[in-house]
MIVEX-513026 format. One record per residue (C-alpha): z, x, y. Coordinates in steps of 0.02 Angstrom, whole numbers, padded with zeros to 5 digits, always signed. Layout:
N
ZXY...
***
This chain:
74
-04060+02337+00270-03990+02343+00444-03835+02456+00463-03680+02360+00562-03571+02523+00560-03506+02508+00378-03624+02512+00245-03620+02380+00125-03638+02422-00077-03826+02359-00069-03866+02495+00075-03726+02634-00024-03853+02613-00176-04016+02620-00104-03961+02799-00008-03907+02843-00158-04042+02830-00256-04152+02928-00113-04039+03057-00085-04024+03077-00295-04212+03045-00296-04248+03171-00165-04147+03292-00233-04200+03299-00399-04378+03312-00367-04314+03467-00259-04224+03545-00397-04057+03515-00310-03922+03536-00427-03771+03408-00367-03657+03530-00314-03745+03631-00207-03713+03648-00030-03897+03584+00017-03867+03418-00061-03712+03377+00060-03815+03439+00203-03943+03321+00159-03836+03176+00122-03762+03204+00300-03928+03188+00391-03969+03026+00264-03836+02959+00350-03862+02999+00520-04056+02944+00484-03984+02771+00432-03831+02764+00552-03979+02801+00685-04064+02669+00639-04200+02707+00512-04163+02570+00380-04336+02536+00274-04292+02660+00118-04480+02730+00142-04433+02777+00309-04298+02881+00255-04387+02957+00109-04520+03005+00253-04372+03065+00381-04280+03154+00227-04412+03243+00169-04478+03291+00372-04309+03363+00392-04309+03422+00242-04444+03546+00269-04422+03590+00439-04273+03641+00395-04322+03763+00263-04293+03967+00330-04488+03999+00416-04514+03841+00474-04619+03822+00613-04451+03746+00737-04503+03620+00884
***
């Protein structure tokens, strides 16, 4: 799923999916501000080039947590 600066409606859907995915098993209600944050570093995972969808589950969910208020910061 290589990204070539636009994504196509294959690579739209599979984000999708992991951001709805990712969210739900979060308890991330679609309007909250936490699931547009998270959409914008799916994005930026993909546009980086992270393009296997288990690879962005893994990066999501790294971020994810480090991101989380106490989190141990690099």
């Amino acid at each position: 799923m290589p990204f070539r600066g636009i994504a196509d409606e294959v690579q739209l859907a599979t984000l999708t999916r992991i951001l709805d995915d990712y969210c739900e098993q979060a308890g991330i209600e679609g309007t909250h501000p936490a699931r547009e944050h998270l959409a914008r570093r799916l994005i930026a995972l993909f546009s980086g080039g992270i393009d296997s969808p288990d690879d962005l589950r893994m990066a999501l969910h790294a971020f994810a947590t480090d991101s989380k208020p106490g989190a141990a910061q690099p």
